[in-house]
N, C-alpha and C positions, 0 to 999 in steps of 0.2 A: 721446570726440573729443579728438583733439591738442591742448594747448595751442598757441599761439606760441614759445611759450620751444621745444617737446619740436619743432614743425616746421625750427626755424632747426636746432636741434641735428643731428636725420634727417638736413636736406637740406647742412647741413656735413660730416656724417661721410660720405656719398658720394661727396661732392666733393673732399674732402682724399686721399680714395682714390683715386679716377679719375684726377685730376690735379697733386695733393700741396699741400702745406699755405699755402707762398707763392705758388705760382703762382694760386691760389682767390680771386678779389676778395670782399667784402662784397655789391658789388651783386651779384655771382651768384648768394650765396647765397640770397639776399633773397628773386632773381626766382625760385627756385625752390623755396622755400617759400611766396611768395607776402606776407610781412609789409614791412611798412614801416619805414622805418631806426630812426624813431623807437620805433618797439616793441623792437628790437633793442637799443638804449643803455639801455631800461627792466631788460632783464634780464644783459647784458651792457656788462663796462668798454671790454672792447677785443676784436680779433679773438684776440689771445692767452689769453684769460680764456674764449671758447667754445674756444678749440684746448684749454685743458684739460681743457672740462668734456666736449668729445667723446673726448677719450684715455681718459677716468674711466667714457664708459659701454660706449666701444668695448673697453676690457678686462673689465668686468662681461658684455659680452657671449660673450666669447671665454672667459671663462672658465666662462658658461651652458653655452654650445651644442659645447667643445673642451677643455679642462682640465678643467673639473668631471667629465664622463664617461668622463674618461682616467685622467688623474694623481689624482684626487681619486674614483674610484671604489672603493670598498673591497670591492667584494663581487668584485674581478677580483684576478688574482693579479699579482705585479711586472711580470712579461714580455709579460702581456696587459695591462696598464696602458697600457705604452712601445708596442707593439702597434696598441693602440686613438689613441694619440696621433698617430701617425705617419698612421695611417690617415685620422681626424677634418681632420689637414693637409689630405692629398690633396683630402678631398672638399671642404673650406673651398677651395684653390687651385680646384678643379674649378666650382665653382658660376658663376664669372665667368671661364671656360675660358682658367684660369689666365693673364689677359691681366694681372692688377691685383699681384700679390707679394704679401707681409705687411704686412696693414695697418701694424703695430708697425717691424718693419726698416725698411720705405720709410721713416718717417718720423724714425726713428734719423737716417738718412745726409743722408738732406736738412737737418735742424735744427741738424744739428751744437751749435756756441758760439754763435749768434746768441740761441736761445731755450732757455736753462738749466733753467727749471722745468720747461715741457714734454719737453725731453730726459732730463730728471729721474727723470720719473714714467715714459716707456718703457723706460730703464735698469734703474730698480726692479722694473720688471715682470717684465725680460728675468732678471733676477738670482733674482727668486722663484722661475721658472719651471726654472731651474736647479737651486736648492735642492731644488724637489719634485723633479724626475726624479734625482739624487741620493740623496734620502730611499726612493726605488724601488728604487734599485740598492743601497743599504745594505739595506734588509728580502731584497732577494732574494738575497743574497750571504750573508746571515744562515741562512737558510734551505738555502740550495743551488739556488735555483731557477735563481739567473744566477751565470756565470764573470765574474768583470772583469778575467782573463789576469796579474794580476801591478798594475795599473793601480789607481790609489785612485776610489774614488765621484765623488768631486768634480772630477776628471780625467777621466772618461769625461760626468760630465753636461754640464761645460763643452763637450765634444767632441759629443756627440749634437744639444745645441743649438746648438750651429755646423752641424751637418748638416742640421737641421732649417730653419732660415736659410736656407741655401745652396740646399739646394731649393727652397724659394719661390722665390727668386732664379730659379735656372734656371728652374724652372717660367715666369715671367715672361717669361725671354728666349726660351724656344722654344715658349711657349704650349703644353705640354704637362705633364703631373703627373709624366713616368716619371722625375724625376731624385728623388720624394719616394718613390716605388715602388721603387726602387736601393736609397736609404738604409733602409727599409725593410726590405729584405733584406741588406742588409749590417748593422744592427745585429743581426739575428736571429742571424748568424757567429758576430759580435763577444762577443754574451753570453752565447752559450749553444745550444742546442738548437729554438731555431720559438719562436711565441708560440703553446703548447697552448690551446685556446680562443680562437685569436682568430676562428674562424670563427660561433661566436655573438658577436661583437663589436656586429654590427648596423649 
């Protein structure tokens, strides 16, 4: 059974989704996990101190259920990595038919300089996420599996996770996944030859 602490947490990381991170009162949350304020100040300072602890487990999750099986699979080769990524997108945008974005971007742009530590830690994130699809295209350039046209590692990963962004984004605004299905097929151009195996991707 849930704690109180793990129900506030649940029913804030939903909410900060649906409807973003200031716009979410406290009492909302509350009424929606059902605990009372004062259980809340027991485990929590401020609403800022749960917005970290949900950015902390909302990226433990993303990286169970979407980077761990992607970028972090080793028994898949480079191109089915970046492959498996793009796809794992789709289906993450697809599950709340693409009305919601990325959890991490929406709350990039909202938070701006108001809230530094939290902005902090989705930067971090955004920046890791970089590194590894980078670390993909090093091994596979290494190898010969992918072309990177003349273009250095680090220039194309910044460039993929811009794409990867951006389609959430669209996704968002036309409530549909084909602008992550696009990119998709356009990084397959871009590096090389198809993702061989991505059809056991799963």
């Amino acid at each position: 059974m849930p704690s109180n602490k793990d129900k506030i947490i649940a029913a804030a990381m939903e909410l900060f989704h649906e409807q973003g991170f200031q716009a979410t009162g406290l009492e909302e949350i509350l009424s929606r996990c059902g605990v009372v304020k004062s259980n809340f100040y027991y485990h929590f300072k401020s609403k800022e101190e749960l917005g970290r602890q949900v950015i902390q487990q909302k990226i433990a999750l993303m990286e169970e259920q979407i980077f761990g099986p992607s970028l972090g699979n080793r028994t898949l080769g480079p191109k089915e990595r970046l492959g498996r990524l793009f796809r794992l997108m789709q289906v993450s945008a697809e599950e709340h038919d693409c009305r919601r974005g990325c959890y991490i971007g929406n709350l990039v742009v909202e938070l701006g300089d108001r809230y530094e530590e939290l902005r902090r830690l989705l930067v971090d994130f955004l920046e890791d996420i970089e590194s590894r699809i980078e670390a993909c295209l090093q091994e596979g350039a290494a190898n010969q599996e992918i072309n990177l046209h003349g273009m250095k590692a680090r220039e194309t990963a910044v460039a993929l996770t811009a794409l990867l962004q951006g389609g959430m984004l669209l996704g968002k605004a036309h409530r549909s996944s084909f602008a992550l299905q696009y990119g998709g097929k356009l990084v397959k151009h871009i590096i090389g030859n198809g993702w061989e195996g991505e059809q056991h991707a799963g």
